[in-house]
C-alpha positions as CSV (number, residue, x, y, z in Angstrom):
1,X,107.3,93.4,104.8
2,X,106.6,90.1,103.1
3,X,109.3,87.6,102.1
4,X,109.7,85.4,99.5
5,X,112.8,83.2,100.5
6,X,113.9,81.5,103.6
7,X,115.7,78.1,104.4
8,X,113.8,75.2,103.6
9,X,114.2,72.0,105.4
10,X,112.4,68.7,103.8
11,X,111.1,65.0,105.4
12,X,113.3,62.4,104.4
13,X,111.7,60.9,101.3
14,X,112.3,57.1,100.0
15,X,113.3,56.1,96.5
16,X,111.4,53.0,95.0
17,X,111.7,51.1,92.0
18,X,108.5,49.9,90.5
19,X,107.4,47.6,87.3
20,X,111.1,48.2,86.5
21,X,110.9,52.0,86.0
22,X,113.8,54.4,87.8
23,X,111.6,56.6,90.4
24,X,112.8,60.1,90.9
25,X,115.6,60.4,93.1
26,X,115.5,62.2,96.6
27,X,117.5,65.1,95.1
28,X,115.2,65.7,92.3
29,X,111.7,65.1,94.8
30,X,114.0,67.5,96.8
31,X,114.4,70.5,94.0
32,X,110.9,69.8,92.9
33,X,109.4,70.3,96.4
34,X,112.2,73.3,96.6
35,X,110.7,74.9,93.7
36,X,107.1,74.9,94.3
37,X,107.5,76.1,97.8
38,X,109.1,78.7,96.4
39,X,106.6,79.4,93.7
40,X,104.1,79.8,96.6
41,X,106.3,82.1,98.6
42,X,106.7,84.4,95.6
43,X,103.1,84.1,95.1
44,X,102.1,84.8,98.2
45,X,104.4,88.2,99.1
46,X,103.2,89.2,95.4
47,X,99.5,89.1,96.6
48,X,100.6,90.7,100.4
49,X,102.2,93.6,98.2
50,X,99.2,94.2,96.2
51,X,96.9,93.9,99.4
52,X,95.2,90.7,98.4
53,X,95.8,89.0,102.1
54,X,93.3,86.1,101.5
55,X,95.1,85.1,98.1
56,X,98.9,85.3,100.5
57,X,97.6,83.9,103.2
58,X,96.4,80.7,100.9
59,X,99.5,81.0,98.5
60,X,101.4,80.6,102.3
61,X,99.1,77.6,103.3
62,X,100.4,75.8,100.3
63,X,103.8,76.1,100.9
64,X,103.5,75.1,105.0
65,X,102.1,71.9,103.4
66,X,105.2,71.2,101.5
67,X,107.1,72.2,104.7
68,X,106.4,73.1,108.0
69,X,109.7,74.0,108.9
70,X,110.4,77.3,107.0
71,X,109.9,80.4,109.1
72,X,109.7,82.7,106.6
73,X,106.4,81.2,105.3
74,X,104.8,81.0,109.1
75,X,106.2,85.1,109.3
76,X,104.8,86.2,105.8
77,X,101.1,84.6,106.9
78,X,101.9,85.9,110.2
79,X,101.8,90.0,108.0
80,X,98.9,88.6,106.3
81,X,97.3,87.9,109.5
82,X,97.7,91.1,110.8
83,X,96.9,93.1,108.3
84,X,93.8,91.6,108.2
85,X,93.7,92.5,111.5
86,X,93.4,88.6,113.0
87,X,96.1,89.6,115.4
88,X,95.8,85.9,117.4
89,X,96.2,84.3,114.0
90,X,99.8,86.6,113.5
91,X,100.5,86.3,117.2
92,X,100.1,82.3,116.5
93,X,102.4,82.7,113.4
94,X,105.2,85.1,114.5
95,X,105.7,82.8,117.7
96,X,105.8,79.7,115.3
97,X,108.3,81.3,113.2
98,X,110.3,82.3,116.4
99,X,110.3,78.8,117.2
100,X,112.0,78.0,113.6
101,X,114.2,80.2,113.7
102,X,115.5,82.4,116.7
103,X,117.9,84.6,114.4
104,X,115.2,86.5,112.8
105,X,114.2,89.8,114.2
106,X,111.6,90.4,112.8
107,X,108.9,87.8,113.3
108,X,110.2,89.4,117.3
109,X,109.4,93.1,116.4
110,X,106.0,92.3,114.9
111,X,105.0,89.9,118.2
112,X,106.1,92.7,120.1
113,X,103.7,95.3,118.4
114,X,100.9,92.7,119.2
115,X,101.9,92.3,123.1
116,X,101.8,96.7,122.8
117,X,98.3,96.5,121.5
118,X,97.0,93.9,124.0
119,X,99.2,95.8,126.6
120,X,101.6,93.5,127.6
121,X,104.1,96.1,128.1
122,X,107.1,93.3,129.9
123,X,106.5,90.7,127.0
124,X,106.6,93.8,124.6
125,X,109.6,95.0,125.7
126,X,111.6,91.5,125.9
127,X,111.0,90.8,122.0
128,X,111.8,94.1,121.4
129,X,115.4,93.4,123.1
130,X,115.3,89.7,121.5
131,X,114.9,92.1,118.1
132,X,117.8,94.2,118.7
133,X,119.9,91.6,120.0
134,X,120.1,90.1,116.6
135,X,119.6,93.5,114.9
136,X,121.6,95.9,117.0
137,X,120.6,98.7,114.2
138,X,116.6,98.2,114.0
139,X,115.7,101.7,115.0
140,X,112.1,101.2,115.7
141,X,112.6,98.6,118.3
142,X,114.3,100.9,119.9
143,X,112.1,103.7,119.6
144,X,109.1,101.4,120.6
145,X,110.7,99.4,123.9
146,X,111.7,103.7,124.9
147,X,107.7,104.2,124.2
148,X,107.3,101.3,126.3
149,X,109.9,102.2,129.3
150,X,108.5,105.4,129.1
151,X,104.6,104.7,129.6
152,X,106.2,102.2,132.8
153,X,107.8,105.3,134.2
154,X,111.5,104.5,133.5
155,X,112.6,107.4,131.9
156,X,116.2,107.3,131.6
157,X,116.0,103.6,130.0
158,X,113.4,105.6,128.0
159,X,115.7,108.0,126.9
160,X,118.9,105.9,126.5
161,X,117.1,103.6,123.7
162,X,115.9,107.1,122.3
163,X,118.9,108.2,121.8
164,X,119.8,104.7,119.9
165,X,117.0,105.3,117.5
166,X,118.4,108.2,116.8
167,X,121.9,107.5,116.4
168,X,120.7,105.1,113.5
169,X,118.3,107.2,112.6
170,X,119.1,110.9,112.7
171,X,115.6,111.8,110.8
172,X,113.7,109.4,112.8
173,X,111.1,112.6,113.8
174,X,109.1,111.0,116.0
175,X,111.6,109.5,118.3
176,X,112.9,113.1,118.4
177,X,109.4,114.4,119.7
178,X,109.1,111.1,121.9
179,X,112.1,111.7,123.7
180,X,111.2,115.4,124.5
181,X,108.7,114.1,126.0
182,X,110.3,111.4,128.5
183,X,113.0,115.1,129.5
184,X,109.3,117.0,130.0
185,X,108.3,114.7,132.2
186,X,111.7,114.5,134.3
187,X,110.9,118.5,134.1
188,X,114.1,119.4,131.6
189,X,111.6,121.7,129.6
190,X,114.7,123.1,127.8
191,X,115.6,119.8,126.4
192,X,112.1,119.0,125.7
193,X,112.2,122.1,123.7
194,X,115.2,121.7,121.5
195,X,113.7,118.0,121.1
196,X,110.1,118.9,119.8
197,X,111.8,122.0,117.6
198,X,114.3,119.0,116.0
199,X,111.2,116.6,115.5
200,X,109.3,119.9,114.0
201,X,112.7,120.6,111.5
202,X,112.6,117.1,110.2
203,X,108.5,117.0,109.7
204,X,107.1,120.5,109.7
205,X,103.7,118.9,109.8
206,X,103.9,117.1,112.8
207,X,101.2,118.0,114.6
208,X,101.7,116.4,117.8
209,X,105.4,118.0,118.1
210,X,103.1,121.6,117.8
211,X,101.2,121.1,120.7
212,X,103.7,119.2,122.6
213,X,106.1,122.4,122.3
214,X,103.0,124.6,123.3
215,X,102.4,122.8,126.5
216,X,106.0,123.2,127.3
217,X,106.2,126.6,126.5
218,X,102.4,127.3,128.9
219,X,104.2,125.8,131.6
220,X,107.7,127.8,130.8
221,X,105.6,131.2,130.6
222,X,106.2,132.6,127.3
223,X,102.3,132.6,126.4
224,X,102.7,133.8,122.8
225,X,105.1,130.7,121.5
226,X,102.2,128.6,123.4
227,X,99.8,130.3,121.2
228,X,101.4,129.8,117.9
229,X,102.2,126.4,118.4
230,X,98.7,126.1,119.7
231,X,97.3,127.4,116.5
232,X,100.1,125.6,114.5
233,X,99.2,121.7,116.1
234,X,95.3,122.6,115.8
235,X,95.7,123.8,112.1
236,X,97.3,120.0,111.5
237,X,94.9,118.4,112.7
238,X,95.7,118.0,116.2
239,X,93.0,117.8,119.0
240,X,93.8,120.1,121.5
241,X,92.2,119.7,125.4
242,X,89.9,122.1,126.4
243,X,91.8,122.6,129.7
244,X,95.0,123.7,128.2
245,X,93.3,125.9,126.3
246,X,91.8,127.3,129.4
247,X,94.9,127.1,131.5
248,X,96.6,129.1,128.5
249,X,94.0,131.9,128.7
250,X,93.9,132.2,132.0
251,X,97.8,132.4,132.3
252,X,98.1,134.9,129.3
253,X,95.1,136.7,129.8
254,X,94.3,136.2,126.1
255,X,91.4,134.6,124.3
256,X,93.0,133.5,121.3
């Protein structure tokens, strides 16, 4: 999300007099300065909204050179950035915003989504904690660092911050489906169940929750409910393997 206001901090300017003329004094350079940089901010999240990332990212460059020390301007290019999809350039500008300012979560949430895609699970997973340290209710950090635990094996971690997400989030869906999938793989198929049937409640078109329920279901032996939900997740949209569709004929002795 783009910003348009943050805490400015300005170089110390110096009054003159000059061919007997009053110059403007530091508190109205100050409010001058103030209000341009603003201008650009505004500017700048107006283009980010409407998808114009070039025109932001330049409207930002024009307020870093009125001040270098505002960390909402380094975040808001830092979006730009990314949504261009120059994640070193956002990378560059979420950890130059973390430097500003070390009480803003979300400059460490987006860095963290960078360190996921470049798989950098550790750093990932320590902005992700640095995020919910300062915002103990940002449900998506803690639904990505469970991702994260959970692709590094450490399921009950996995589960714990699942079940964070959801306690701020009881319609976060795909936490729901996410965490039945940490209890499959600790081999609670029941909980995995109830979890994928919650996730599928909340979004009925949630593919993945479909097919996740259907491999569960193979592997708990009732072959029709692996069917449906089979024929459900495929109908969404959902690519299904080739081998559990084989492993779920040969087990039912069904083609279809």
């Amino acid at each position: 999300m783009f910003k348009s206001k943050g805490v400015l901090i300005f170089p110390v300017l110096l009054v003159a007099v000059s061919n007997g003329f009053a110059q403007p004094s530091q508190d109205e350079i100050y409010k001058k300065m103030q209000q341009r940089e603003e201008e650009f901010l505004k500017k700048g999240a107006e283009y980010g909204q409407a998808g114009k990332y070039d025109e932001a990212i330049d409207a930002f460059n024009k307020a870093i050179e009125l001040t270098s020390h505002n960390d909402n301007t380094y975040y808001n290019r830092g979006v730009a950035y990314e949504k261009k999809g120059d994640l070193n350039k956002a990378f560059s500008d979420y950890s130059k915003a973390i430097e500003l300012n070390h009480n803003h979560a979300e400059p460490y949430y987006n860095r963290a989504l960078i360190y996921d895609k470049r798989g950098s699970l550790d750093q990932a997973i320590s902005d992700y904690g640095n995020a919910i340290k300062i915002n103990p209710n940002h449900a998506e950090a803690y639904n990505n660092r469970a991702y994260d635990y959970s692709v590094k094996g450490k399921l009950n971690e996995a589960i714990s911050d699942y079940d964070k997400a959801l306690q701020i989030d009881p319609n976060h869906f795909i936490a729901y489906s996410s965490r039945g999938f940490a209890y499959f793989s600790k081999g609670d198929l029941g909980q995995a169940i109830s979890d994928y049937s919650k996730a599928i409640e909340i979004n009925p078109d949630y593919a993945q929750a479909y097919y996740n329920r259907a491999v569960a279901y193979l592997i708990k032996k009732d072959y029709d409910k692996s069917w449906t939900d089979a024929h459900k997740a495929e109908s969404l949209g959902a690519r299904i393997d080739p081998r559990f569709i084989n492993d779920l004929k040969k087990a039912s002795g069904r083609e279809k």
